[in-house]
C-alpha positions in Angstrom: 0.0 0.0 0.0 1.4 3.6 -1.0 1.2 6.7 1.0 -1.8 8.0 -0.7 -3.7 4.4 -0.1 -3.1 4.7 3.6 -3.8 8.7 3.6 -7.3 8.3 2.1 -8.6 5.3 3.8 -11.9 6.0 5.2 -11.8 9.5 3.5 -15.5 9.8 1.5 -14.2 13.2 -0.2 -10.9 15.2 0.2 -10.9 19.1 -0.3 -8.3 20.1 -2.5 -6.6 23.3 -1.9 -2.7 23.5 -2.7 -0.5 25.6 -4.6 3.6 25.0 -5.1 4.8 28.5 -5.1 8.4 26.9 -6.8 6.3 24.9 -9.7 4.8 26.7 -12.9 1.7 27.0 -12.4 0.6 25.5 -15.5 2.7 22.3 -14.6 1.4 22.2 -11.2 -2.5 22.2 -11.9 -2.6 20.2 -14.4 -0.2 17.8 -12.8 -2.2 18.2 -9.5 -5.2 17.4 -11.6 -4.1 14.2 -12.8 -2.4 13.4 -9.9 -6.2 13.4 -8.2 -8.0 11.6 -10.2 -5.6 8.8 -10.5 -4.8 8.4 -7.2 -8.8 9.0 -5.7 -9.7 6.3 -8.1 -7.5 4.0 -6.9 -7.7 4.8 -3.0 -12.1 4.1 -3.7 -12.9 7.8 -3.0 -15.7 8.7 -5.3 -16.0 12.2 -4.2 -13.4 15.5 -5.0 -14.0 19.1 -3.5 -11.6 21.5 -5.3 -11.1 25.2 -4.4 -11.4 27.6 -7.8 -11.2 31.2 -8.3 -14.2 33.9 -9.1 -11.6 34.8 -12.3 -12.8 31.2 -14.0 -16.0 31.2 -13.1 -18.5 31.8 -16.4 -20.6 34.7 -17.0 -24.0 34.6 -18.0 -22.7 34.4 -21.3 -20.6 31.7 -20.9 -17.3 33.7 -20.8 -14.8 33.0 -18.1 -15.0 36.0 -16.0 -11.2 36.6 -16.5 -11.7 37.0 -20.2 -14.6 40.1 -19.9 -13.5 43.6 -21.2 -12.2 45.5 -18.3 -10.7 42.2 -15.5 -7.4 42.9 -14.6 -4.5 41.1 -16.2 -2.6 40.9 -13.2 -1.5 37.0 -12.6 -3.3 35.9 -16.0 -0.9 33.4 -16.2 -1.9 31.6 -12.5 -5.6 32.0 -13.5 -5.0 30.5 -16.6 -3.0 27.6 -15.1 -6.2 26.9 -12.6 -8.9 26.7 -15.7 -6.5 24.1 -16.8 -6.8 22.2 -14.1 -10.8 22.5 -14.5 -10.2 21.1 -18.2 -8.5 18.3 -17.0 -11.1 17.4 -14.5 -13.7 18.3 -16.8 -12.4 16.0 -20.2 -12.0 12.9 -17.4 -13.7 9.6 -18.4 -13.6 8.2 -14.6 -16.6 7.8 -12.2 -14.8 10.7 -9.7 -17.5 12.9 -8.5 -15.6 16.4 -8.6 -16.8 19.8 -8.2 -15.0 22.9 -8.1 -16.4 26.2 -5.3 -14.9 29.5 -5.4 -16.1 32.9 -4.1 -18.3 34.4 -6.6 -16.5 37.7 -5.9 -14.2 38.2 -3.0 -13.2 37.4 0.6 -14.3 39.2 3.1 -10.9 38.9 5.2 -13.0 40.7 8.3 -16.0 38.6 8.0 -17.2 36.9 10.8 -19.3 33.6 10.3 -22.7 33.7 9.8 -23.6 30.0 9.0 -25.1 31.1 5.7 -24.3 31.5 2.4 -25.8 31.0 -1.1 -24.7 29.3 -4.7 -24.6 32.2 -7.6 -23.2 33.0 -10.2 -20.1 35.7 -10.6 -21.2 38.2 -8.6 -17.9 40.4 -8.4 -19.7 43.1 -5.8 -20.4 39.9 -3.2 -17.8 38.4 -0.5 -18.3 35.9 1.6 -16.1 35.0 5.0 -13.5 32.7 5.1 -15.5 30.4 8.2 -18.8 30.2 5.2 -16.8 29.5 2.5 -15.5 26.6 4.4 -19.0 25.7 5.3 -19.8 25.1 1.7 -17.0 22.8 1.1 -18.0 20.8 4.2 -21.5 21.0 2.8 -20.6 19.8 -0.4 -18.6 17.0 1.0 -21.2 15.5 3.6 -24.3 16.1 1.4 -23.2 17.0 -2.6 -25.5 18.8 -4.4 -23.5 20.1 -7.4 -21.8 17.5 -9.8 -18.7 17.6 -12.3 -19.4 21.8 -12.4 -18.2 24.6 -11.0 -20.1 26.8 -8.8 -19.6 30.3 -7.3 -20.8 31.3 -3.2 -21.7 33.9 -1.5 -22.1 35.4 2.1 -25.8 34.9 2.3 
């Protein structure tokens, strides 16, 4: 048994949220990606939680936020490394249940929790506290509502 058989054993869905500051980003999320749904499958975890960004969220019109006239540029290269990730997860073929929950704006850094939030769409004028946004992973992982998509939340 390797270390990631004996790390997920009675784990019914982990919550991904990991960066490596020293990798290229493209490299690492895709990597990190396939890393996940080869190693869930084989460890008998049906179930992946994955923490996104508001930038790759869609718009009403189907365009990833980051791509509307007027979003900032700044780390274009990080956001686009993270949507790859998504298209890996997203062109998969296995029976891993995945979904992917970002803010739908911002953090509210300040905010203190409430209990509540809401799923929504990009909402770049909403934030939502650090304690609720965990709430919703939990959430998702103990009763999943949203499949193989990626949704947006918001302090509610």
């Amino acid at each position: 048994m390797g270390c990631t058989d004996l790390c997920l054993i009675g784990v019914t869905g982990p919550i991904m949220a990991a960066y490596d500051s020293g990798a290229q980003p493209g490299d690492f999320f895709t990597a990190a990606a396939h890393a996940l749904l080869d190693g869930l499958a084989r460890a008998g975890v049906g179930r992946l939680v994955a923490v996104g960004l508001a930038a790759t969220l869609e718009t009403d019109d189907g365009m990833p936020l980051m791509d509307t006239p007027g979003f900032p540029q700044e780390y274009r290269p990080f956001r686009l490394a993270h949507a790859a990730g998504t298209s890996v997860l997203r062109a998969s073929v296995t029976a891993l249940d995945w979904l992917i929950v970002s803010p739908a704006g911002d953090f509210d850094n300040a905010g203190a929790r409430s209990g509540r939030y809401s799923v929504t769409g990009v909402n770049m004028a909403s934030c939502i506290s650090h304690s609720d946004f965990a709430l919703a992973l939990l959430d998702e992982i103990d009763a999943p509502r949203h499949h193989h998509t990626h949704i947006g939340v918001e302090g509610a």
